[in-house]
N, C-alpha and C positions, 0 to 999 in steps of 0.2 A: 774397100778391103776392111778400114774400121770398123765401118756399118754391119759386115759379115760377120768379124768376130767379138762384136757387141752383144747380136742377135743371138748367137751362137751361146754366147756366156748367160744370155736370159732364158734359154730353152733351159741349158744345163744347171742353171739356178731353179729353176720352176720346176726341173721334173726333182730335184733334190726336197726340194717345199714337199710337193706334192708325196713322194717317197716318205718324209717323215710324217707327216698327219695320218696319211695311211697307216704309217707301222704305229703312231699313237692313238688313234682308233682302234686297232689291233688289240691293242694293250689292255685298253678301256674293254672292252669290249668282254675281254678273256676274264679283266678282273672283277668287269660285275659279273659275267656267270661263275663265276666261283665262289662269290657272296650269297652263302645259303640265307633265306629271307627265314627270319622270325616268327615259326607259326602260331597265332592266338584263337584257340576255341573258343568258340560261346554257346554251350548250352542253355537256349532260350525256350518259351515257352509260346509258341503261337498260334497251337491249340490245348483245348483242354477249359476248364473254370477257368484260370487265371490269362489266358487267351492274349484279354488286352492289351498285357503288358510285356509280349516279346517285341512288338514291333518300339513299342519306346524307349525296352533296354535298345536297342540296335540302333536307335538314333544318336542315343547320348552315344555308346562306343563309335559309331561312323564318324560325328562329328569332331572327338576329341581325335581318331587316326587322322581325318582329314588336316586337321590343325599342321599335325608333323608331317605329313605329305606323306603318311603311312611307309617312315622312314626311321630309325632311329639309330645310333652310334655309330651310322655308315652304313645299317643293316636294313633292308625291305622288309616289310610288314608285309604279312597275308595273314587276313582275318578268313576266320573260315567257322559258319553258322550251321546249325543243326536247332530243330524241334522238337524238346526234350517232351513233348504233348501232352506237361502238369500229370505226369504218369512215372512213377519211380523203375517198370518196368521197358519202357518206352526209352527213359533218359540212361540207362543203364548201358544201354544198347550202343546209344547216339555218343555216350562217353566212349567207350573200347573204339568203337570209330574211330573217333576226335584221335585220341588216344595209340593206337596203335595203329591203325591204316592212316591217317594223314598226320601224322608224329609231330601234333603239336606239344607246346614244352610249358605253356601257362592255357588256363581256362578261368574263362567268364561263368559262372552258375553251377550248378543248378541253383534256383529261385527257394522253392518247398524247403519246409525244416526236415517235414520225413523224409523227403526225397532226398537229400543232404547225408541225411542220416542212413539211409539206407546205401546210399553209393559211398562213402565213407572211407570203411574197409580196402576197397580196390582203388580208391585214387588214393590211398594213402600209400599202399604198395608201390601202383606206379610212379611216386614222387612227382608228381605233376604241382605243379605251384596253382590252384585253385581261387578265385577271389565271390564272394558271398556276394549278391545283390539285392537286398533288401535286408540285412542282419544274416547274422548265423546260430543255430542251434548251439549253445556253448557244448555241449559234451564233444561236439564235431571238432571245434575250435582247442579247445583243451587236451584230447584224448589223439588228437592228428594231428602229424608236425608241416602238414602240405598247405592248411588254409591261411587267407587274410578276410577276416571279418572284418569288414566294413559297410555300411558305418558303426557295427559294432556286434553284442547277441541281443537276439530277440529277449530275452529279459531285461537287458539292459536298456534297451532303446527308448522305454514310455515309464521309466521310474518316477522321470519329474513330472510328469502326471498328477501323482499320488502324492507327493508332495505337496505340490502346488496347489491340491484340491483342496489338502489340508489346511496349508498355512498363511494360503494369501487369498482363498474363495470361503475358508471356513467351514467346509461341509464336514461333518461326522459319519455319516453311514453313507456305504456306498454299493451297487451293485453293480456288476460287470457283465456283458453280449456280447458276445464273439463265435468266431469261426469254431468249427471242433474238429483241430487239427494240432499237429507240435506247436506251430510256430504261436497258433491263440493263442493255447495253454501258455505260454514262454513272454509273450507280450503282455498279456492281463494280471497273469499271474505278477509280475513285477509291477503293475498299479495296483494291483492291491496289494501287495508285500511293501510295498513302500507307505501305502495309504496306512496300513498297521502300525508300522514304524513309530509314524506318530503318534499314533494312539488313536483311528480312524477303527468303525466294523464296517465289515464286508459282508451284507446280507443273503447276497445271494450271486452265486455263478450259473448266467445263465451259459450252455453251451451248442449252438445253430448248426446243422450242417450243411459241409461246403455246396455252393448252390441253389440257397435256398433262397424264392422267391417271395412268399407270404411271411412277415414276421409276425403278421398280426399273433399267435398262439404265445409269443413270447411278450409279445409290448401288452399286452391283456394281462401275463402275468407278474409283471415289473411292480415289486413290491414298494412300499412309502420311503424311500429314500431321500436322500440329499439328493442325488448324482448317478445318474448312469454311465458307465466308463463302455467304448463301443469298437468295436476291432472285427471288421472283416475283410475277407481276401482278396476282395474285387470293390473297385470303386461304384461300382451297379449298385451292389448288396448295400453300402452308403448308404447312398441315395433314396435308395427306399425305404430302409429301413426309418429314415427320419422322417421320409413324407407320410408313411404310415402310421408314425410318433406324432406325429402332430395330425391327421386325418383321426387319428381315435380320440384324439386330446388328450394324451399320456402327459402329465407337468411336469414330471422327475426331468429335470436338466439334461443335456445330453452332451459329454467329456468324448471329443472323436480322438481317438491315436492316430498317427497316421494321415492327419489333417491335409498335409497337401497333395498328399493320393489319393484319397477320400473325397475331398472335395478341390475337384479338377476346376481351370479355370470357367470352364462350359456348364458344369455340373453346378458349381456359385454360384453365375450368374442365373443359370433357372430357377435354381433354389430360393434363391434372394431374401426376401424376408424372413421365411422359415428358418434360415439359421443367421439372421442379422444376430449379431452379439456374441453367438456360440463358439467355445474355446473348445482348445486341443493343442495335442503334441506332437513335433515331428522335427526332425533334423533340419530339412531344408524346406524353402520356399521360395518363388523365384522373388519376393517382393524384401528377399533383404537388400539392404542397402549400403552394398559395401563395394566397392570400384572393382574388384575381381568377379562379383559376381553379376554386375550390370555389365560388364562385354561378356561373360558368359550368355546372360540372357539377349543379348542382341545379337551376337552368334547366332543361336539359337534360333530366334525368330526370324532369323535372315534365308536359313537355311530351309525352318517347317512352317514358317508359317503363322506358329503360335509360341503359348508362354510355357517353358519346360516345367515337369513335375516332380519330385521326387523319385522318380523310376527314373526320368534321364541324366538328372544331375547324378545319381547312384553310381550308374553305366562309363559314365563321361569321367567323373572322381576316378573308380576302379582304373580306367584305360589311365589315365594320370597318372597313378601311381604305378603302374605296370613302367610307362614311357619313362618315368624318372628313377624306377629300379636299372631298369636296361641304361639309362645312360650311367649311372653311377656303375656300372658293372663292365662298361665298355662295351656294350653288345652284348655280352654271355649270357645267355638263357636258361642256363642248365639251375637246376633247384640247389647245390650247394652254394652257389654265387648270387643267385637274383634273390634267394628268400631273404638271407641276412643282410642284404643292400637294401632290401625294404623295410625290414623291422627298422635299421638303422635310419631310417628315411625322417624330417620334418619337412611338412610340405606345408605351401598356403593352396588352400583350394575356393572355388566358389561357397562354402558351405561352413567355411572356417577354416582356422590352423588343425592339421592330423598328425598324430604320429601314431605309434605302433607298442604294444605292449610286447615283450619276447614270445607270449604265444600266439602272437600276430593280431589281437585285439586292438580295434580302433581306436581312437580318445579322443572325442568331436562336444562339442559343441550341441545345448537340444535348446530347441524353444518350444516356448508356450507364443500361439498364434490367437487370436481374436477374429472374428469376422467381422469388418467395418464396411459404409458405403464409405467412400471418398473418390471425389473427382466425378461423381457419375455412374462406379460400380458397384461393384463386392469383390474386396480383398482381403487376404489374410493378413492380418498386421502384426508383427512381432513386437510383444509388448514384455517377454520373460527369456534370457536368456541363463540355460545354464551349462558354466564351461569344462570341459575338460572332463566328459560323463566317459566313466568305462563297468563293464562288470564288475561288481563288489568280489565276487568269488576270482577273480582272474587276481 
């Protein structure tokens, strides 16, 4: 008889167990579908000139969502990519998308100054909280209350440059080669505005267009300078253009912006001698040496394989600062809460400390790089740091 009502009392205990976990499954259940996920655009580019560098942005964002388990304030992450295809007509399109059909609330890109500049007007309307990947055109940045320039404007990005050319390599005259688009104009233009500064001449501007494979017509015409300052849109265009600098035997020095997307760590090592010694500027490189930014880069290599460049660490920074708005904001996504949770934001990142000017202007960190062997290769080695760089006009 005990035995009966023992057994009796562990059925009615068990189905009670089982009754509650069910009804708190239930619960769970009801309350993540109720948790709308956090939509994040990215306007990349994976065709067009600039081609090679949507698949890199989408590393650096993939890995830095992976980190949070593409989670954040208790909120799911859905990252959602489109191919703006280095076409302002193209990425217009791909915005109203993003934008209105899949009602994301922050966007990755567009890349292009014009392109930027041209879509402007309608992301500033929509109040979308936008972030720049690779600098931003300041009038975008100044004239829109939607953007976060980071790591900063194309003017601002390569000032110490010109500086540096002046006051620690000595050069007086200088000419500059670049792309002939906004963002050249915006990058050169601030190496040589800055090279002036000092009291540096600017011989001559030369200006390439996008895609162009022969520079010879330009390196033939590179007048007797100190220094040639060099900026173009694709890491290819680099590449050649130096091999072709040194295949004519042009001496003028060659000053790369943009150093560690210019010369990639593949594109170094081929290059090798031909730029042993050769300086330049750029925000990041994966060979600084600083404890946040070596697990970044073993992250990184664990994941692709190789050493991140300035396109992923850009990417991976930007998703950072998104994740660290949203927590400060408690999940809310909406552009009156997350903008001014970001301006407000000091963060440490791989690339240095950042914080935010009130027109959402970055304040990072630039170096001047070196090209050295050490250990067996070609590295970029940071031998000039200057801190706390923002637009002069911001």
């Amino acid at each position: 008889m005990k035995k009966k009502m023992l057994l009796t009392k562990l059925v009615v205990f068990g189905c009670i167990v089982t009754l509650a976990l069910w009804s708190l499954g239930v619960v769970y259940a009801e309350k993540s579908a109720s948790v709308e996920p956090i939509k994040i655009g990215a306007l990349l580019d994976f065709t067009g000139v600039v081609a090679d560098l949507g698949p890199r942005f989408e590393a650096g964002i993939k890995l830095r969502l992976e980190e949070a388990n593409y989670e954040v304030a208790g909120r799911p992450i859905q990252l959602i990519l489109e191919d703006g295809g280095t076409d302002v007509n193209i990425s217009f399109d791909k915005a109203k998308k993003l934008i209105e059909r899949d009602k994301v609330t922050v966007m990755i890109g567009p890349l292009m100054g014009g392109i930027q500049l041209g879509l402007a007007p309608y992301l500033d309307e929509q109040r979308v909280l936008n972030f720049s990947l690779i600098n931003i055109e300041f009038p975008v940045l100044k004239e829109r209350s939607n953007w976060i320039g980071y790591p900063g404007s194309t003017y601002s990005a390569y000032k110490t440059m010109g500086y540096y050319a002046y006051d620690e390599l000595g050069y007086r005259t200088m000419m500059t080669s670049g792309s002939d688009y906004a963002a050249g104009y915006s990058y050169l233009g601030g190496v040589a505005d800055a090279f002036k500064e000092r009291g540096g001449k600017i011989i001559e501007q030369q200006w390439v267009p996008l895609g162009t494979l022969d520079f010879s017509p330009y390196l033939v015409a590179t007048k007797n300078a100190d220094a040639v300052a060099i900026f173009f849109a694709s890491a290819g265009a680099v590449a050649r253009y130096i091999t072709q600098h040194r295949g004519l035997g042009v001496k003028v020095p060659i000053l790369v912006t943009d150093i560690s997307s210019g010369l990639e760590e593949d594109t170094l090592q081929e290059l090798g001698d031909k730029v042993l010694g050769m300086k330049g500027v750029d925000n990041y490189c994966w060979s600084l040496k600083t404890p946040m930014n070596e697990k970044f880069v073993a992250a990184f290599e664990a994941k692709y394989g190789r050493k991140p460049g300035g396109a992923e660490l850009n990417a991976y920074v930007d998703t950072s600062i998104i994740l660290a708005g949203l927590e400060a904001t408690g999940g809310d996504a909406s552009f009156d809460k997350l903008r001014p949770a970001i301006l407000g934001l000091q963060i440490e990142t791989p690339q240095g400390p950042t914080s935010f000017t009130p027109s959402g202007h970055a304040v990072v960190n630039r170096y001047i790089f070196e090209v050295k062997y050490i250990d067996g290769r070609y590295v970029l080695d940071p031998i000039r740091m200057y801190p706390n760089q923002v637009d002069p006009r911001d």
